[in-house]
C-alpha positions in Angstrom: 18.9 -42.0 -3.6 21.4 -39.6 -4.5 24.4 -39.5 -2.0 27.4 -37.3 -1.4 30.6 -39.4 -0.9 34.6 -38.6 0.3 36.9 -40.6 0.4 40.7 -39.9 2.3 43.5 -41.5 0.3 47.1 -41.6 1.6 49.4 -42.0 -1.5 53.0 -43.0 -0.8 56.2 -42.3 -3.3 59.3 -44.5 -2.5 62.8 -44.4 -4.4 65.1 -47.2 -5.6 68.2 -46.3 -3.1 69.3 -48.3 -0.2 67.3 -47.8 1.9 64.1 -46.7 -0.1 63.2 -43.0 0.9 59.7 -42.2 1.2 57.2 -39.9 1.1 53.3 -39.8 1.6 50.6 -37.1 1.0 47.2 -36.8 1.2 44.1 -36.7 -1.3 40.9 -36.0 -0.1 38.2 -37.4 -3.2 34.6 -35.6 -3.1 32.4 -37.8 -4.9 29.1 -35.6 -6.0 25.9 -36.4 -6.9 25.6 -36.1 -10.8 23.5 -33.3 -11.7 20.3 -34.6 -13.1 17.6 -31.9 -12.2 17.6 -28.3 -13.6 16.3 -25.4 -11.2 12.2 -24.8 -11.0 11.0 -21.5 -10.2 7.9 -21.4 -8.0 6.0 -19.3 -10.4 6.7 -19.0 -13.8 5.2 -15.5 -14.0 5.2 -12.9 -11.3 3.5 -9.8 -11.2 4.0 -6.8 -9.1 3.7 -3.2 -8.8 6.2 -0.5 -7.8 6.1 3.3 -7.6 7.8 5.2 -10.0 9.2 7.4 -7.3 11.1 4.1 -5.6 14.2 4.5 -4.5 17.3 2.9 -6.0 17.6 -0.1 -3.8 14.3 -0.4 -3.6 13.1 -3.9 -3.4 10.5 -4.4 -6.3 10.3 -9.0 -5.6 12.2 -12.1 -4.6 11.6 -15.0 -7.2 12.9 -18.3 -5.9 13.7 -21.5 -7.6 14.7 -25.1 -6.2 16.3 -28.0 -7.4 16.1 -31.4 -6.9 19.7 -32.7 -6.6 21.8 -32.4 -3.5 24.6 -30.1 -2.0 26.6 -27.5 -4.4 24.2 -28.8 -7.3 21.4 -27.4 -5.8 22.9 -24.3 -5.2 21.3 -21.5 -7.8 22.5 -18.5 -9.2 19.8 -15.3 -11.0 20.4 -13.5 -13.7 18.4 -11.2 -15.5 18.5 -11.9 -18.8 15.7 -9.7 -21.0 13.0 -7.1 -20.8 16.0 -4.8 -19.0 17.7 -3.1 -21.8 17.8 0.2 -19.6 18.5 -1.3 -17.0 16.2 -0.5 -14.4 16.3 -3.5 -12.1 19.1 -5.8 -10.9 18.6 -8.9 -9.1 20.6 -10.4 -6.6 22.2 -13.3 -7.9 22.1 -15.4 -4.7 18.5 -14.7 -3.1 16.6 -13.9 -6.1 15.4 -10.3 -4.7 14.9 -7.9 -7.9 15.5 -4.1 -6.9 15.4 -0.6 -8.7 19.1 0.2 -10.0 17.5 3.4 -11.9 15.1 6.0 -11.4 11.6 4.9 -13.3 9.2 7.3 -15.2 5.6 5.4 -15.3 5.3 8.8 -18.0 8.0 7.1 -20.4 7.6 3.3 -19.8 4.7 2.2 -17.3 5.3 -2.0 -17.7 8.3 -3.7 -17.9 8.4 -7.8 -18.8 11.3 -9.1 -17.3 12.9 -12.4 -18.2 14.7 -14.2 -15.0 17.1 -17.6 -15.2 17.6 -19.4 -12.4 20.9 -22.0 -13.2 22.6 -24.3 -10.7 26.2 -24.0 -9.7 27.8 -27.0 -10.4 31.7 -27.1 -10.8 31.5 -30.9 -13.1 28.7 -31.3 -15.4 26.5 -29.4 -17.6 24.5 -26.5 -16.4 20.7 -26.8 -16.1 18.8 -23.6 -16.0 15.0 -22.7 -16.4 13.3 -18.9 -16.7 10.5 -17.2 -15.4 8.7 -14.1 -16.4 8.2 -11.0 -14.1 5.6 -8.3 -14.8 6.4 -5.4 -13.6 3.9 -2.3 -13.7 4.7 1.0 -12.4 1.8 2.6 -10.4 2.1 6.4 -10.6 3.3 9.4 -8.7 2.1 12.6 -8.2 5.3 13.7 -10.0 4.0 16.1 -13.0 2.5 20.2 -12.3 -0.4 21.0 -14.4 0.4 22.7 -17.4 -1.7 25.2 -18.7 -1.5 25.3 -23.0 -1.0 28.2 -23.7 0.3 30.0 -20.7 -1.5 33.5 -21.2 -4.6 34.0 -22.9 -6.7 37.6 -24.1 -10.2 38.0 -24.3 -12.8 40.5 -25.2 -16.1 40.6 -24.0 -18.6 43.8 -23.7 -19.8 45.9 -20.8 -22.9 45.1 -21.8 -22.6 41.2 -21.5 -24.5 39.3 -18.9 -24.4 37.0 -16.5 -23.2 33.3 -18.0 -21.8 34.8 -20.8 -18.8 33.0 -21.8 -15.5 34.8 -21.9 -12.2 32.1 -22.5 -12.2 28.4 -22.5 -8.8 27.4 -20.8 -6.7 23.9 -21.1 -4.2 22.2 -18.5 -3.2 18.9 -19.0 -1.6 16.7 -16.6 0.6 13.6 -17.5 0.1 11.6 -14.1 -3.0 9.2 -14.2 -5.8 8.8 -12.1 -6.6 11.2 -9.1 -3.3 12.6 -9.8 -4.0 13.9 -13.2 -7.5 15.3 -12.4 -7.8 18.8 -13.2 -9.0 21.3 -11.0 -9.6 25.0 -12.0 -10.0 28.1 -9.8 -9.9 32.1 -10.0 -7.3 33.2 -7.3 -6.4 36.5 -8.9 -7.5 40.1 -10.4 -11.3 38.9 -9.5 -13.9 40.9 -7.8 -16.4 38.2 -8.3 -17.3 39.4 -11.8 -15.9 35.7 -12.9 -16.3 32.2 -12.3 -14.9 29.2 -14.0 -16.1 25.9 -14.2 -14.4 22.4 -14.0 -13.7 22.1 -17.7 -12.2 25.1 -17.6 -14.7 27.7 -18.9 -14.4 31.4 -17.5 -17.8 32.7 -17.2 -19.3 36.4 -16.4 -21.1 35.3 -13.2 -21.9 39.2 -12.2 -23.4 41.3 -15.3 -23.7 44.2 -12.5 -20.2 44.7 -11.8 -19.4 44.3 -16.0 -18.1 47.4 -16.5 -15.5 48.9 -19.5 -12.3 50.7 -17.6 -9.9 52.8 -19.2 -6.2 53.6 -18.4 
């Protein structure tokens, strides 16, 4: 069984005069528990998804690791110590909680595999230390407009065309994912009802009886 012991010594000096002179002080002896257990982390790999539109400060997880031997070395410190090059996460290094130090961009980097050591605290002795892996994915935001390529377009279509007669094919892209990167088109200008368009983005005559030429 491992114990912590102290022990309270009183150390006296004397000189050689007549009479001796003296002089006494105090040492207080901490004997420690050697330190024969490195740190385990609960998990060695976490996973977990954050927003890319977190906050800094944002709490993203709290890993925790224990140890086996007693008082100050059981105590743990965290580090982060790979998969952060742009340093996007910290972690606290006394509770373990990882949280967002910089503004992420699922757009540029949507996974991050972070590397985490857990090492005791021990002032006598080698340090023990262990890692764990944290897999980090960033969920997305509805953070990107729809951009239409190009941004004008010309067409040319006859007074004489009918109805379902195409007239432009459009694109627009959007860089979010999922629902938020679902296109949707619609006429909302300079239309009399001549036009519809369709969800790919196809401009159709949808009225040959109002398909008329004009002229300045």
């Amino acid at each position: 069984v491992e114990t912590i012991n102290r022990y309270n010594l009183l150390v006296t000096c004397s000189d050689a005069g007549i009479p001796p002179l003296t002089s006494t002080a105090q040492l207080s002896v901490h004997v420690v528990s050697a330190n024969e257990h490195r740190p385990i982390f609960s998990q060695n790999l976490y996973n977990v998804s954050i927003r890319e539109d977190a906050i800094i400060g944002a709490s993203v997880i709290q890993v925790t690791a224990s140890d086996a031997d007693k008082g100050i070395g059981a105590q743990i410190s965290y580090s982060l110590i790979g998969g952060n090059g742009d340093n996007k996460f910290l972690v606290d290094p006394n509770s373990g909680i990882i949280f967002v130090s910089s503004p992420l961009d699922r757009e540029s980097k949507s996974t991050y595999n972070l590397t985490v050591k857990a090492v005791d605290t021990i002032q006598l002795g080698a340090l023990l230390s262990s890692t764990a892996s944290v897999f980090v994915t960033v969920a997305d935001a509805n953070d990107n407009s729809p951009i239409f390529d190009p941004s004008a377009y010309a067409s040319v279509i006859l007074e004489g065309d009918g109805a379902g007669t195409s007239v432009q094919s459009l694109f627009c892209s959007d860089r979010d994912a999922g629902a938020n990167g679902e296109i949707a088109y619609e006429i909302i200008g300079g239309n009399d009802g001549t036009f519809t368009v369709n969800s790919s983005g196809l401009i159709t005559v949808a009225n040959d009886s109002t398909l008329t030429s004009k002229t300045d």
